[in-house]
C-alpha positions as protocol buffer text, in pm:
chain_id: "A"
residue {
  index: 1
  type: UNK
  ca { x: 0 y: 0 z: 0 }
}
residue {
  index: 2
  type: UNK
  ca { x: 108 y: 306 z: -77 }
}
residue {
  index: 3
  type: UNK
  ca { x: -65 y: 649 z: 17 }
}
residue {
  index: 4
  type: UNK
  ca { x: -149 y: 905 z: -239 }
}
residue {
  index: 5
  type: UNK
  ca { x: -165 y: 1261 z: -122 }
}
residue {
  index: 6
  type: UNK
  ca { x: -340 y: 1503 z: -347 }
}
residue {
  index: 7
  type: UNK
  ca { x: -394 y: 1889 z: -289 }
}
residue {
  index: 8
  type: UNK
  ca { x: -634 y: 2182 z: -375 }
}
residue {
  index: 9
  type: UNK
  ca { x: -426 y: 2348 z: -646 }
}
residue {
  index: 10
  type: UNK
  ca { x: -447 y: 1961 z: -803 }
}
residue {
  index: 11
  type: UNK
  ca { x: -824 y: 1973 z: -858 }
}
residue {
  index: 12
  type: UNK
  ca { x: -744 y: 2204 z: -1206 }
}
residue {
  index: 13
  type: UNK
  ca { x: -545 y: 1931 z: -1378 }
}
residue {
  index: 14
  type: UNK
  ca { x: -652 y: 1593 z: -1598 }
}
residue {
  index: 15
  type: UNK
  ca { x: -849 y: 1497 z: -1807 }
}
residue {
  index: 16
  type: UNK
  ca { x: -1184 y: 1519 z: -1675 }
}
residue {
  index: 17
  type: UNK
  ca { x: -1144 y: 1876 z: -1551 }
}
residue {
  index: 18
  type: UNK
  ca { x: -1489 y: 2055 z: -1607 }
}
residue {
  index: 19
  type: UNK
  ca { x: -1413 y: 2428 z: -1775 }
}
residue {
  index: 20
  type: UNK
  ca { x: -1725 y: 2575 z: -1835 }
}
residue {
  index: 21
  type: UNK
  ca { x: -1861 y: 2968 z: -1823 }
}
residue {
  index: 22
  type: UNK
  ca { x: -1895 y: 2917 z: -1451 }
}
residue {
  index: 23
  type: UNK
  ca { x: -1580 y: 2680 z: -1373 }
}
residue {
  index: 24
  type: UNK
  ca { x: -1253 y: 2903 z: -1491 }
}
residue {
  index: 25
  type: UNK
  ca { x: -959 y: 2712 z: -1679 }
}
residue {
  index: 26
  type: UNK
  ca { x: -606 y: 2731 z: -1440 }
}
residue {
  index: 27
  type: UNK
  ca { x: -367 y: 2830 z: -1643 }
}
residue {
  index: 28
  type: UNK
  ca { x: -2 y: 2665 z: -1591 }
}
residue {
  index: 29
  type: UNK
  ca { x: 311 y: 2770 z: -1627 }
}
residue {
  index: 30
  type: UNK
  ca { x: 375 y: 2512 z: -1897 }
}
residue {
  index: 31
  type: UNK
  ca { x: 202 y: 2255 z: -2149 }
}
residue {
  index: 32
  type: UNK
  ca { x: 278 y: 1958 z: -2283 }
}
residue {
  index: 33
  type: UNK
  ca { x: 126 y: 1977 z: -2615 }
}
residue {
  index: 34
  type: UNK
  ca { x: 190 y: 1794 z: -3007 }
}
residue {
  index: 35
  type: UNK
  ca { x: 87 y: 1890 z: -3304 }
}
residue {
  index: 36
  type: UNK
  ca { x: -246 y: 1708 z: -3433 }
}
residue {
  index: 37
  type: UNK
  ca { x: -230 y: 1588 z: -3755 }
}
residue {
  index: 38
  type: UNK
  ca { x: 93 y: 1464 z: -3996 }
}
residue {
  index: 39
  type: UNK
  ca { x: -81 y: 1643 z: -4284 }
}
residue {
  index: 40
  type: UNK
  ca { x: 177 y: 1824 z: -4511 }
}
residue {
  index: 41
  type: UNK
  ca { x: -1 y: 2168 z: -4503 }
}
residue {
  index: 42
  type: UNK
  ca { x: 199 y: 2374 z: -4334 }
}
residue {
  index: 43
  type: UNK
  ca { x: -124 y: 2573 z: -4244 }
}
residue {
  index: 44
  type: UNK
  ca { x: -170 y: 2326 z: -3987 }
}
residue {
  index: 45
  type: UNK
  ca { x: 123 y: 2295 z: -3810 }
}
residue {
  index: 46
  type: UNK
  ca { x: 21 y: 2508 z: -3499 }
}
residue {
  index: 47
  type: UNK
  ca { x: -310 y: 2334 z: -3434 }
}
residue {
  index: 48
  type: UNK
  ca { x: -227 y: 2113 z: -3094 }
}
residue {
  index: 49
  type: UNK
  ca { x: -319 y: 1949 z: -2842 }
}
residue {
  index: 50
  type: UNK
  ca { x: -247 y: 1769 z: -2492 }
}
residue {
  index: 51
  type: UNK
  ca { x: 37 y: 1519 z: -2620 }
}
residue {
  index: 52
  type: UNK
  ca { x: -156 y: 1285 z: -2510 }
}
residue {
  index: 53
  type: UNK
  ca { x: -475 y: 1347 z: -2663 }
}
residue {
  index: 54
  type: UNK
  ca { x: -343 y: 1481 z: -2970 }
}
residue {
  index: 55
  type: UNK
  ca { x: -199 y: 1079 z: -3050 }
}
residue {
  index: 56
  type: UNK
  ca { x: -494 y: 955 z: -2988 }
}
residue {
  index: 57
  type: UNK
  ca { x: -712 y: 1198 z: -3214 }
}
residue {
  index: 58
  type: UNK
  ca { x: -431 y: 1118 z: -3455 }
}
residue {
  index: 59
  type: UNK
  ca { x: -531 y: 747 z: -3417 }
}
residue {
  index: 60
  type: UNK
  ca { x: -898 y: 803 z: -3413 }
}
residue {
  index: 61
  type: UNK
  ca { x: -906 y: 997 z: -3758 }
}
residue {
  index: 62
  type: UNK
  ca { x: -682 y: 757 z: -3924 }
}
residue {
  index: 63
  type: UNK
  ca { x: -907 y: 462 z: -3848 }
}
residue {
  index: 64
  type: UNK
  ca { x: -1216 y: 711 z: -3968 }
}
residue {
  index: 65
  type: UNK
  ca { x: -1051 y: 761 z: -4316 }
}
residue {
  index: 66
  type: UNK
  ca { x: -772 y: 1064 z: -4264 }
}
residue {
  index: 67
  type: UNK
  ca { x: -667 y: 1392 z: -4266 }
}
residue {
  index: 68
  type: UNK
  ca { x: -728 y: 1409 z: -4617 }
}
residue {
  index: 69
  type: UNK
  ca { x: -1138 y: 1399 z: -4532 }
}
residue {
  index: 70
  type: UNK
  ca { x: -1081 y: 1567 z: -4204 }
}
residue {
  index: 71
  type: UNK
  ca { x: -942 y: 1912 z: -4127 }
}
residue {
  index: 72
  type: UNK
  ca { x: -805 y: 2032 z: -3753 }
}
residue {
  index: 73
  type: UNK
  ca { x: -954 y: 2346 z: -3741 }
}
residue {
  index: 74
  type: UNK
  ca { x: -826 y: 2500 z: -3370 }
}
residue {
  index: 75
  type: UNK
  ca { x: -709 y: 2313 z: -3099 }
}
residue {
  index: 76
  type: UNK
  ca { x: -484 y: 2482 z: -2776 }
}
residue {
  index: 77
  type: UNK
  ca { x: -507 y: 2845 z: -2718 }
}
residue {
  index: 78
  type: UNK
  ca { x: -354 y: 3076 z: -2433 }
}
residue {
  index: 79
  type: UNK
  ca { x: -553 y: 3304 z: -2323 }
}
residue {
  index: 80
  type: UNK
  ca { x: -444 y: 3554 z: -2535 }
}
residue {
  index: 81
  type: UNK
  ca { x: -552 y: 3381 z: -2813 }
}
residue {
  index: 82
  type: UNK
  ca { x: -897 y: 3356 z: -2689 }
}
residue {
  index: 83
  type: UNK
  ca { x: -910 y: 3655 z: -2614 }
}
residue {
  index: 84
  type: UNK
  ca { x: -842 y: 3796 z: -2990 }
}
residue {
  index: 85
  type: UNK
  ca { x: -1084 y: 3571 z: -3077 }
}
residue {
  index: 86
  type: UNK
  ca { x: -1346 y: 3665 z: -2846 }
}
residue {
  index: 87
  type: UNK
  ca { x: -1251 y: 4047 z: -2962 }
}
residue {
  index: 88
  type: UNK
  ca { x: -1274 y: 3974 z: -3385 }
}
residue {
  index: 89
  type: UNK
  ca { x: -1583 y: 3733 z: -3353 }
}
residue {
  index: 90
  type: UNK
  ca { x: -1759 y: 4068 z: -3156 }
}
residue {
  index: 91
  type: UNK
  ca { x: -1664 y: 4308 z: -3428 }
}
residue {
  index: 92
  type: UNK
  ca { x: -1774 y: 4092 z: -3683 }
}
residue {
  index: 93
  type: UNK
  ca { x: -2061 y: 3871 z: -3591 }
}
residue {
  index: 94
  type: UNK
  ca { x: -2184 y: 4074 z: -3263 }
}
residue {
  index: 95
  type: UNK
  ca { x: -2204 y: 3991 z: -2902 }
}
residue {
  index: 96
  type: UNK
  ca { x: -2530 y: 3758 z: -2892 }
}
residue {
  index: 97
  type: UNK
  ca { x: -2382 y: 3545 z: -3194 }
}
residue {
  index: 98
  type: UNK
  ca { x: -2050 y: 3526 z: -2973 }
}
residue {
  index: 99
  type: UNK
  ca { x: -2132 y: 3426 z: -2663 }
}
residue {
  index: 100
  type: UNK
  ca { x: -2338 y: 3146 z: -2793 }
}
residue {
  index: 101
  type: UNK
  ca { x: -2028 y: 3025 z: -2958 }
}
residue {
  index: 102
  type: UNK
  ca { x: -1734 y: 3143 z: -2834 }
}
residue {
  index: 103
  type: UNK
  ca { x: -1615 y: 3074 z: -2476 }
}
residue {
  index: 104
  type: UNK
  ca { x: -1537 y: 3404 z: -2240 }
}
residue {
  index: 105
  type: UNK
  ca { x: -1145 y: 3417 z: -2230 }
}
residue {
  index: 106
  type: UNK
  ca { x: -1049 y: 3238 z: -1902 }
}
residue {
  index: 107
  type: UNK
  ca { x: -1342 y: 2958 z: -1935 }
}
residue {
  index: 108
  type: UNK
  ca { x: -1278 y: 2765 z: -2295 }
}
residue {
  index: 109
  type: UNK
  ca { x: -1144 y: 2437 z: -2274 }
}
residue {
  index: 110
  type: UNK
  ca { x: -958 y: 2542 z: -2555 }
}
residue {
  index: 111
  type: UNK
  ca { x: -697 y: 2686 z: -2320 }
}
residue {
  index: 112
  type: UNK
  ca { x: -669 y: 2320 z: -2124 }
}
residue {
  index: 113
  type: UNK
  ca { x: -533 y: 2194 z: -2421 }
}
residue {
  index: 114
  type: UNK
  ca { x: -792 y: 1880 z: -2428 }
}
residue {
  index: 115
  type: UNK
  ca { x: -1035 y: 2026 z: -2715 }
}
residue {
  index: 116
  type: UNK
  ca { x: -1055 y: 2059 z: -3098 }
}
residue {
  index: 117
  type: UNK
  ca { x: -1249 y: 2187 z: -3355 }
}
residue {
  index: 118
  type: UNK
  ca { x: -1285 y: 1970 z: -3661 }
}
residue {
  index: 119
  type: UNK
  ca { x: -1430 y: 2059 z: -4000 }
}
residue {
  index: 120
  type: UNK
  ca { x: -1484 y: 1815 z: -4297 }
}
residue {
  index: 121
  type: UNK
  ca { x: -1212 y: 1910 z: -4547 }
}
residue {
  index: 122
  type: UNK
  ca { x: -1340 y: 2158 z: -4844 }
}
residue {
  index: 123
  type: UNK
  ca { x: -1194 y: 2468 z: -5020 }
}
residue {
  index: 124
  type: UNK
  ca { x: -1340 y: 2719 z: -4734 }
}
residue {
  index: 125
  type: UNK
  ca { x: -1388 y: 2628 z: -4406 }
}
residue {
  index: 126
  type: UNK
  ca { x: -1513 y: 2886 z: -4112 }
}
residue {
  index: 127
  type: UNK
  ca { x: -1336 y: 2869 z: -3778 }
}
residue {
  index: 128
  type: UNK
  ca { x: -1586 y: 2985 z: -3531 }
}
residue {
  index: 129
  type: UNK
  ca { x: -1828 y: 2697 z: -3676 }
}
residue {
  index: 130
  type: UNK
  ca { x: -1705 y: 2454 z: -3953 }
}
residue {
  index: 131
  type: UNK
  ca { x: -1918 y: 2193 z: -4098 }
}
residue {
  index: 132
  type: UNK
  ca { x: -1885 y: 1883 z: -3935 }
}
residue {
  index: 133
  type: UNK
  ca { x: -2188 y: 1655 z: -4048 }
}
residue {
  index: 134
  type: UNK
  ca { x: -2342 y: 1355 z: -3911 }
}
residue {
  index: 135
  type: UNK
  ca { x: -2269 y: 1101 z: -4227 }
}
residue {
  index: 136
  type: UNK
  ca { x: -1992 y: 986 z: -4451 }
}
residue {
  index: 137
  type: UNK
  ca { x: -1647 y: 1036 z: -4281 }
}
residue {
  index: 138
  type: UNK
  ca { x: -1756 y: 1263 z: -4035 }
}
residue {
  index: 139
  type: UNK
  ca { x: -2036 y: 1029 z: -3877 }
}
residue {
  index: 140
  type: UNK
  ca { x: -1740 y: 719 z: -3875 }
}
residue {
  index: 141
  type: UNK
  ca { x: -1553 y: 944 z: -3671 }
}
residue {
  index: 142
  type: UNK
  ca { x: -1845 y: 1003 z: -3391 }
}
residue {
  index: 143
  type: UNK
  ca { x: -1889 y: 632 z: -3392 }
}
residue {
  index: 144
  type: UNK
  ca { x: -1571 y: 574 z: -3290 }
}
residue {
  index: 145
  type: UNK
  ca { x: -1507 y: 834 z: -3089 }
}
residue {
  index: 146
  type: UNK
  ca { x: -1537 y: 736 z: -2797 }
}
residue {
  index: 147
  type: UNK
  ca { x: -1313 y: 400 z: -2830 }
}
residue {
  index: 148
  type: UNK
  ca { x: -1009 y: 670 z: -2801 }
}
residue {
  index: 149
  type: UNK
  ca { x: -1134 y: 929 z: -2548 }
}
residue {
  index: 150
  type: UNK
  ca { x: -1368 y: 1164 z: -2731 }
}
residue {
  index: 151
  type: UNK
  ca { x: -1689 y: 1305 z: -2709 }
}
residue {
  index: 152
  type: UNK
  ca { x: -1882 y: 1563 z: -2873 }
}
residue {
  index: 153
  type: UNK
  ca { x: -1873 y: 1795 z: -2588 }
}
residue {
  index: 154
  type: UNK
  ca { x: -2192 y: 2052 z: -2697 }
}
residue {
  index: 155
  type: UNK
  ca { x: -2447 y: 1848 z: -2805 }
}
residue {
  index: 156
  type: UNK
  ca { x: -2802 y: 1952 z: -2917 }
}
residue {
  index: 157
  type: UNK
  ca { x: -3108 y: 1992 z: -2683 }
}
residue {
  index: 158
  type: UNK
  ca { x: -2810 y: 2045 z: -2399 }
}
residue {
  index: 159
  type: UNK
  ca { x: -2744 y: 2382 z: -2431 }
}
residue {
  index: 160
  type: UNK
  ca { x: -2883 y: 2540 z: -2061 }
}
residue {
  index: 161
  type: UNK
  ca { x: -2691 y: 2278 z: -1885 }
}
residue {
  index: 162
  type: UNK
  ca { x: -2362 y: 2336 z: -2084 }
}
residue {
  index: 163
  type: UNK
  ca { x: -2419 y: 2741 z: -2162 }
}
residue {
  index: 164
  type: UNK
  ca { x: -2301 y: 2689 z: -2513 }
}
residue {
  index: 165
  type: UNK
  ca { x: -2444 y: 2682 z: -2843 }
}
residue {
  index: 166
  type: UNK
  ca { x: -2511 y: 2334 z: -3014 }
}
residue {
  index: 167
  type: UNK
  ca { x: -2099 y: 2234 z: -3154 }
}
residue {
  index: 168
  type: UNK
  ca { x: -2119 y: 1947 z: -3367 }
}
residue {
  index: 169
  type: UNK
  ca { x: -1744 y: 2053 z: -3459 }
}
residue {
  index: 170
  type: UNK
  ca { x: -1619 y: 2037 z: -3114 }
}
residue {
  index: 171
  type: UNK
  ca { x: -1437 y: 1768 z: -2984 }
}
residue {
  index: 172
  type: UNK
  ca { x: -1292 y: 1735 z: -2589 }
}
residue {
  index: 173
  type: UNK
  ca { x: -1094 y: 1400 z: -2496 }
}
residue {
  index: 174
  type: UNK
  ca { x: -1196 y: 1276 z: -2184 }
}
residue {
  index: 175
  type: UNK
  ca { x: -1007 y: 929 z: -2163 }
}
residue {
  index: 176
  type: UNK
  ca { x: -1134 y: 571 z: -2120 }
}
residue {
  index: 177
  type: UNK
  ca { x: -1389 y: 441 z: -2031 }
}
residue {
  index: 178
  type: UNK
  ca { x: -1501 y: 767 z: -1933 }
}
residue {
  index: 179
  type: UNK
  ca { x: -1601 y: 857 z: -2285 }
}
residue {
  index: 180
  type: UNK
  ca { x: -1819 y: 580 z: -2362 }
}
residue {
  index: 181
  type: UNK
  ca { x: -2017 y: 630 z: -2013 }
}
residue {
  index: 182
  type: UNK
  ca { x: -2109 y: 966 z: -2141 }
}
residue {
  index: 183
  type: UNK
  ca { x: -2216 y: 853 z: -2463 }
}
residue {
  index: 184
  type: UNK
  ca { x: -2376 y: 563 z: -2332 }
}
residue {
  index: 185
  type: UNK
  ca { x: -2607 y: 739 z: -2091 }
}
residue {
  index: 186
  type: UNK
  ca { x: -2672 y: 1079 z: -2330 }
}
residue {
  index: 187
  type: UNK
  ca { x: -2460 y: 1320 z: -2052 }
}
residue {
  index: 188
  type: UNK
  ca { x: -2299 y: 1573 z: -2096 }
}
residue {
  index: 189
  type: UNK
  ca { x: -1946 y: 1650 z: -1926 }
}
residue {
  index: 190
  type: UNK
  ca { x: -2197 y: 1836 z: -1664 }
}
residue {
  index: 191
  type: UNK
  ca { x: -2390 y: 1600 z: -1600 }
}
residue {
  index: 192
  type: UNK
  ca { x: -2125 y: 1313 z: -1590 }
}
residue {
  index: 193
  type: UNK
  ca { x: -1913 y: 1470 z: -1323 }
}
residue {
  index: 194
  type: UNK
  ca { x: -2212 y: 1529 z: -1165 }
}
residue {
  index: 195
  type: UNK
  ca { x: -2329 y: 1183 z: -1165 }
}
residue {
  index: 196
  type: UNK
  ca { x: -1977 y: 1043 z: -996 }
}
residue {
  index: 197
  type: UNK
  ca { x: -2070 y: 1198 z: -692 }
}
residue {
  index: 198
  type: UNK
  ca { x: -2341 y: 957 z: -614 }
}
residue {
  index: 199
  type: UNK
  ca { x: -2003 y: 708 z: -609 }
}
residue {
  index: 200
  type: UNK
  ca { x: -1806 y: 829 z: -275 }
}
residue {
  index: 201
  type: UNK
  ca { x: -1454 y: 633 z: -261 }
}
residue {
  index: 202
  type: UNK
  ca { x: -1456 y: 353 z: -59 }
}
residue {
  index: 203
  type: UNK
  ca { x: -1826 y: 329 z: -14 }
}
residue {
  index: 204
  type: UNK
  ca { x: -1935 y: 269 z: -407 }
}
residue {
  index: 205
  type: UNK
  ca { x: -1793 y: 294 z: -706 }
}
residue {
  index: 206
  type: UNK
  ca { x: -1952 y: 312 z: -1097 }
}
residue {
  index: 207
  type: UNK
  ca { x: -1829 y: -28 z: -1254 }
}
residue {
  index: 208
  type: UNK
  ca { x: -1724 y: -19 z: -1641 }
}
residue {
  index: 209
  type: UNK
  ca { x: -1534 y: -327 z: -1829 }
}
residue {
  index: 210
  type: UNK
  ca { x: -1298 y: -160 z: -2099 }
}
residue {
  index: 211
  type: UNK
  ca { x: -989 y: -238 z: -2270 }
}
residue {
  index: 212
  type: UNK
  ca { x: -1021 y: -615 z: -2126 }
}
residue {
  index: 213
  type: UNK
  ca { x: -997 y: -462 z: -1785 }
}
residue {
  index: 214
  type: UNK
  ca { x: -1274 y: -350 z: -1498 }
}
residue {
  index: 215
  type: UNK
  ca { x: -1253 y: 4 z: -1440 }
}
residue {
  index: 216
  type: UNK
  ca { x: -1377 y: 101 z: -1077 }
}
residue {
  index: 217
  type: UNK
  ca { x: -1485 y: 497 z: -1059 }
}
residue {
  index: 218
  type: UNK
  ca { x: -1539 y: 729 z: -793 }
}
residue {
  index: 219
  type: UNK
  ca { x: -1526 y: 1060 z: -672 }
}
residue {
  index: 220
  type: UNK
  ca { x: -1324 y: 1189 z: -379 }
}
residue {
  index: 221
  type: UNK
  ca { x: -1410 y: 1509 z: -245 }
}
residue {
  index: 222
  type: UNK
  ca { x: -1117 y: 1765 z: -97 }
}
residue {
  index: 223
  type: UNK
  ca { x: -1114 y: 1800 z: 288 }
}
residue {
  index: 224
  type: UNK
  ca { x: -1134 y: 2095 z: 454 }
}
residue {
  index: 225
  type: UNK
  ca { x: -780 y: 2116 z: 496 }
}
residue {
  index: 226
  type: UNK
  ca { x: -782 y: 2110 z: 137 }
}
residue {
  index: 227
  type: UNK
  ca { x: -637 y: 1794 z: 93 }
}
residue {
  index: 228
  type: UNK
  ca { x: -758 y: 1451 z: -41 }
}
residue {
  index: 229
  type: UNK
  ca { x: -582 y: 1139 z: -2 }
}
residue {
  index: 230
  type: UNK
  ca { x: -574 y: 760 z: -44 }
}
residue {
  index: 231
  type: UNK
  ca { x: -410 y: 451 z: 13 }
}
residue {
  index: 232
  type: UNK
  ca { x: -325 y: 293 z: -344 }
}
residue {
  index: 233
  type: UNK
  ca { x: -332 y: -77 z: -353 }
}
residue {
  index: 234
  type: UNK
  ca { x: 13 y: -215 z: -525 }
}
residue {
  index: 235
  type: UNK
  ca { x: -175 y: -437 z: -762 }
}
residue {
  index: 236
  type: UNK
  ca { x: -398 y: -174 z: -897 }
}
residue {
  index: 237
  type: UNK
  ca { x: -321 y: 89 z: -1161 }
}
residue {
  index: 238
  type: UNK
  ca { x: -492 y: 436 z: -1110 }
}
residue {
  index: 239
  type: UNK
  ca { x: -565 y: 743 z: -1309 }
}
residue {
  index: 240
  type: UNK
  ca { x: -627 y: 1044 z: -1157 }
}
residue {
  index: 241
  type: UNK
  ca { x: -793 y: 1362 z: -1211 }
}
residue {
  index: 242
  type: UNK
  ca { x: -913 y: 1687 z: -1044 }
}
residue {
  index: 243
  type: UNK
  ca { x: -1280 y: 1778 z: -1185 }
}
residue {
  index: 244
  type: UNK
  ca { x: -1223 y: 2141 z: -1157 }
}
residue {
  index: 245
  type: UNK
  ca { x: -1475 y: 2219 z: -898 }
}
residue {
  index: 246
  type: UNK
  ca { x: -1421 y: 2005 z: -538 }
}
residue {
  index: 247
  type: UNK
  ca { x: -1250 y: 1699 z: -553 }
}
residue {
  index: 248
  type: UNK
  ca { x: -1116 y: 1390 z: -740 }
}
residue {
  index: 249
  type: UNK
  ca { x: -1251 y: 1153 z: -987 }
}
residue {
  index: 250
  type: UNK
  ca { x: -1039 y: 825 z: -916 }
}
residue {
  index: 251
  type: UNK
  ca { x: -1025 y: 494 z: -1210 }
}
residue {
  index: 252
  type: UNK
  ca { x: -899 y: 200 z: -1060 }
}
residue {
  index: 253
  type: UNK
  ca { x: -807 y: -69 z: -1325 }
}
residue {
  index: 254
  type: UNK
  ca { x: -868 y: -392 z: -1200 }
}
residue {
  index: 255
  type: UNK
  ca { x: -754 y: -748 z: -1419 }
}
């Protein structure tokens, strides 16, 4: 056994962090971030991502049919950059059109370096909103999706809970199995990290089989003393991340 110690600033990393128009994105020091796609056009060579997640989208559109079919529209962005953005999309489309589809600087998930904006490839293709359709190539992709980590992270009919416009185009990895439990049961991120709380560590935990592997899930909230901790069972791998809010959402892979 070994004991895990985890502390308030923690909460703001991982993949499952929730960075919405009331939960601010942290911004660090540092990222660890990869270019998206191994397509030629040097137009596309500053579009990244997590490192992480940006192998994994790599994987996910190759097995969908390419970056030939699929363009990486935006992807990481300081908060400078969203800012700009925020400022052009004003002058040119108007507030109301904005804030439906552009994230206040400070609260995209742009900035955590776990999102991207896809468009189907074409001669023209708008970055605040590029077609991304539900068939051909496009619809392969959301059907595997979530085998790699993704979902669509602003779906339709869910726009009061999220605060953002319908984004068929935007894309947030969220890691296994997490991503098919969304899907699954029609959540949103909101809704999912939500849900976890009903699964306290150590008294019940959400039960997924993945990969070959039970995953065990629950939440652990930060103590007053604004730490959270654990003992870690030498047998058992774990993944770990802060939700961005109040505490912990803990996968325990079990054989």
């Amino acid at each position: 056994m070994a004991r895990i110690t985890m502390n308030a600033e923690d909460i703001h990393s991982g993949n499952l962090i929730l960075v919405t128009p009331k939960y601010a994105h942290k911004e660090k020091s540092t990222y660890d971030i990869a270019r998206v796609s191994d397509s030629a056009d040097d137009s596309e060579d500053c579009i990244c991502m997590d490192r992480n997640a940006a192998k994994l989208l790599n994987e996910l559109v190759k097995a969908s049919g390419g970056w030939e079919n699929i363009v990486p529209v935006s992807g990481f962005r300081t908060f400078k950059e969203q800012q700009k953005i925020w400022n052009d999309t004003i002058a040119e489309s108007g507030e109301e059109f904005t804030r439906k589809f552009v994230a206040v600087p400070g609260h995209s998930e742009h900035q955590t370096g776990l999102a991207i904006d896809l468009g189907l490839r074409k001669d023209e293709v708008d970055f605040i909103c590029p077609d991304f359709p539900y068939d051909g190539v496009c619809g392969v992709f959301r059907r595997q999706a979530a085998e790699y980590g993704f979902i669509e992270r602003y779906p339709a009919g869910k726009e009061e809970i999220t605060g953002i416009g319908c984004e068929p185009w935007h894309f947030r990895y969220v890691g296994v199995p997490h991503a098919a439990l969304i899907e699954d049961n029609g959540l949103t991120l909101e809704e999912y990290i939500e849900m976890l709380k009903e699964y306290p560590y150590e008294e019940r935990s959400l039960k997924y089989l993945a990969c070959g592997k039970y995953a065990e899930i629950s939440y652990l909230k930060v103590k007053e003393d604004g730490t959270a901790d654990f003992d870690a069972d030498d047998e058992t791998s774990y993944d770990i991340s802060g939700n961005n809010t109040d505490g912990f959402i803990i996968t325990e892979w079990r054989k």
